[in-house]
C-alpha positions in Angstrom: -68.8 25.5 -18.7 -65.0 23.9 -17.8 -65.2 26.3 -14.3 -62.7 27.0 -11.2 -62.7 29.4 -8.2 -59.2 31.3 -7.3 -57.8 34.5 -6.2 -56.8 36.7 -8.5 -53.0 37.7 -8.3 -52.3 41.8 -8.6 -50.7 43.0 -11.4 -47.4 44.3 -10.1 -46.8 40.4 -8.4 -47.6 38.8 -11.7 -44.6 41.1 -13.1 -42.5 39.5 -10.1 -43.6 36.4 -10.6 -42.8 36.4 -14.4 -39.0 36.8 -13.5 -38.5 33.5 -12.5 -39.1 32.4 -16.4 -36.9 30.8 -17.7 -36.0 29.0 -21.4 -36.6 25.4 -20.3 -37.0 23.0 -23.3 -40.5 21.7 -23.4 -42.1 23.9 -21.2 -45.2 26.1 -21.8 -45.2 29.2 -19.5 -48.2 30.1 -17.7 -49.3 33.6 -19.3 -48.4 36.3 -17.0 -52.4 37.3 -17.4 -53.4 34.0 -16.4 -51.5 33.7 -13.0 -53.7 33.0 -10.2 -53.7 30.4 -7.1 -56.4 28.0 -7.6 -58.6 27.1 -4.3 -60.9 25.0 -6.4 -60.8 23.0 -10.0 -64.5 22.1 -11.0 -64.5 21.3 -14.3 -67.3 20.8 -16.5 -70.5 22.9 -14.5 -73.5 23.7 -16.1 -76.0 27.0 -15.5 -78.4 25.6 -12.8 -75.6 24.3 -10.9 -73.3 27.5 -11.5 -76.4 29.1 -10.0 -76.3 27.6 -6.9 -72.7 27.6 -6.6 -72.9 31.4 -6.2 -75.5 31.2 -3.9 -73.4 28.8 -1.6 -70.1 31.2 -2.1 -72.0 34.6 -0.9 -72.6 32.7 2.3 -68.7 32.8 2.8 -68.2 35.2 5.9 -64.1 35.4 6.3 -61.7 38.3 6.7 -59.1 39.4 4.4 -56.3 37.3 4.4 -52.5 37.9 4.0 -50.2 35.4 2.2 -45.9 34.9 2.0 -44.7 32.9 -0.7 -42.4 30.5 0.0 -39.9 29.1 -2.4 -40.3 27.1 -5.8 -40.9 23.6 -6.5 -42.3 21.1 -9.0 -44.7 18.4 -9.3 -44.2 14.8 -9.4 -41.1 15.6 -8.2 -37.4 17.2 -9.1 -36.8 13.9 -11.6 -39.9 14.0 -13.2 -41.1 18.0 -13.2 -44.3 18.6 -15.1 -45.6 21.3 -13.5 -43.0 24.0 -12.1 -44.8 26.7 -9.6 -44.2 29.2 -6.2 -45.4 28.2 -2.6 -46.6 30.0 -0.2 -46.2 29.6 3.6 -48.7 27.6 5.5 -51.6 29.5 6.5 -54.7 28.2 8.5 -56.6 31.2 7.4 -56.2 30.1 3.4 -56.8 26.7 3.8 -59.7 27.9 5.9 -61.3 29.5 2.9 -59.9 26.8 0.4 -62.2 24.3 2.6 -65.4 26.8 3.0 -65.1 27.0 -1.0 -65.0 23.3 -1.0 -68.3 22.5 1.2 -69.9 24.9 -1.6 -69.1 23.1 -3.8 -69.8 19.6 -2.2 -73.1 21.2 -1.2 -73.9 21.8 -4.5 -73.7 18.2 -6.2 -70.8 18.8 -8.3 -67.6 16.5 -7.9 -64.2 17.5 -6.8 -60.9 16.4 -6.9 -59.5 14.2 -5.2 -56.5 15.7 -4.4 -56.2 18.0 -0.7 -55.6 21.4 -1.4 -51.8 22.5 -1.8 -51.2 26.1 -1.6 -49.1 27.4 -5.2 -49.2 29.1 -7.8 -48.3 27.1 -11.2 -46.0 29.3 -13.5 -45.2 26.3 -16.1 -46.3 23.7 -17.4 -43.5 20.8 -19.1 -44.5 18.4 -21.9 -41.4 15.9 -21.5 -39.9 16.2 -18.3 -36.3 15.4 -17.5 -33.9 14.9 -14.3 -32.5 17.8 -13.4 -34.2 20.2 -16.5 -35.6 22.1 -13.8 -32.6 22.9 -11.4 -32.1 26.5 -12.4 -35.7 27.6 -11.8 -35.2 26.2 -8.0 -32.1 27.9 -7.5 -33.6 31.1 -9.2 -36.4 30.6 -6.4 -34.4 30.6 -3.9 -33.5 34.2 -4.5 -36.9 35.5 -5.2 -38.0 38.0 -1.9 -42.1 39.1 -2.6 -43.8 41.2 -0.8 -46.8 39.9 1.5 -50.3 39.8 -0.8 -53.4 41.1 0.9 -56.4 38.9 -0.3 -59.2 40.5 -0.7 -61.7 38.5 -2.4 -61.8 35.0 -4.2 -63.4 34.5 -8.0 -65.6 31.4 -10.3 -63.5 31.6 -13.5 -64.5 30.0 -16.9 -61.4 28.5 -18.7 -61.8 28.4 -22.5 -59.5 25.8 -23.6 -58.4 27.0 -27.4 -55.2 26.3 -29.1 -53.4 28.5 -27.8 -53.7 27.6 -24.1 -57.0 28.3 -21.5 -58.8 31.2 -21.4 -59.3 32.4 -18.1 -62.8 34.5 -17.7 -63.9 35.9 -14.1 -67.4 35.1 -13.9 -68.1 36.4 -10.5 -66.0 37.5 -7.5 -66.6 37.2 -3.9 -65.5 39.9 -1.2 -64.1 39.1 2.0 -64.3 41.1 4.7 -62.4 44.2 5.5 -62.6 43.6 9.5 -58.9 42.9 9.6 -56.5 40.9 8.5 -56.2 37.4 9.2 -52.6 36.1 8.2 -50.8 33.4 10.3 -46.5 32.8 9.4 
């Protein structure tokens, strides 16, 4: 199973988040159902291994945690966007549980990525980037205001890759504790 753990977005801030859409040539929008911020891409996983991955993840002990966002941006960079998403402001308590979920996973035997863990939320995806294509959705960023999200719990999700796109199924979710919020600005 191609497998990843993130937090599940509320409805009414995927609404918000879907206003920053725009018609940009080439580029695939993330599915407003499909929103999510990733803490961890696995892969291919099979059952034994998904087994003990939940195992490792119900030994996570950390309080609820509240996010900002923060602004848009785009990966490489602005000349050469391929992936367009939202920040969020750094938060120790979030990379706190994006590194727990990663010793899990370590702990289990299956491989990571290489890359560190940068906190956004991808809402496009571009085929044939081009300078500048992505300008407006930055500006359009800039004037996005969301409310604070409460976290409440993180999730394993199997992606189904069809033609259409992934397929994002929630296999299991993880609660985190209700013993007060731990949010840093």
């Amino acid at each position: 199973m191609r497998l990843f753990i993130a937090i599940e977005l509320p409805e009414e801030t995927k609404r918000e988040l879907g206003r920053l859409r725009m018609d940009i040539p080439g580029a695939r929008q993330v599915p407003a159902d499909q929103i999510h911020l990733t803490l961890s891409f696995l892969g291919e996983v099979d059952e034994a291994a998904l087994e003990q991955l939940t195992g490792q993840l119900t030994r996570i002990t950390l309080s609820e945690i509240e996010i900002h966002f923060s602004g848009t941006g785009c990966f490489p960079d602005r000349r050469r966007p391929r992936v367009l998403w939202i920040g969020l402001e750094p938060n120790p308590r979030l990379n706190a549980l994006a590194a727990l979920v990663r010793e899990a996973v370590l702990a289990c035997g299956i491989p990571l990525e290489e890359r560190p863990f940068s906190p956004h939320i991808t809402l496009a995806r571009i085929k044939l980037p081009s300078p500048g294509m992505c300008d407006a959705f930055l500006d359009r960023g800039k004037k996005l205001r969301l409310p604070a999200l409460r976290v409440r719990e993180f999730t394993i999700f199997q992606s189904r890759l069809t033609t259409q796109g992934a397929v994002h199924i929630p296999l299991r979710s993880f609660p985190l504790s209700a013993a007060g919020v731990s949010g840093q600005r």
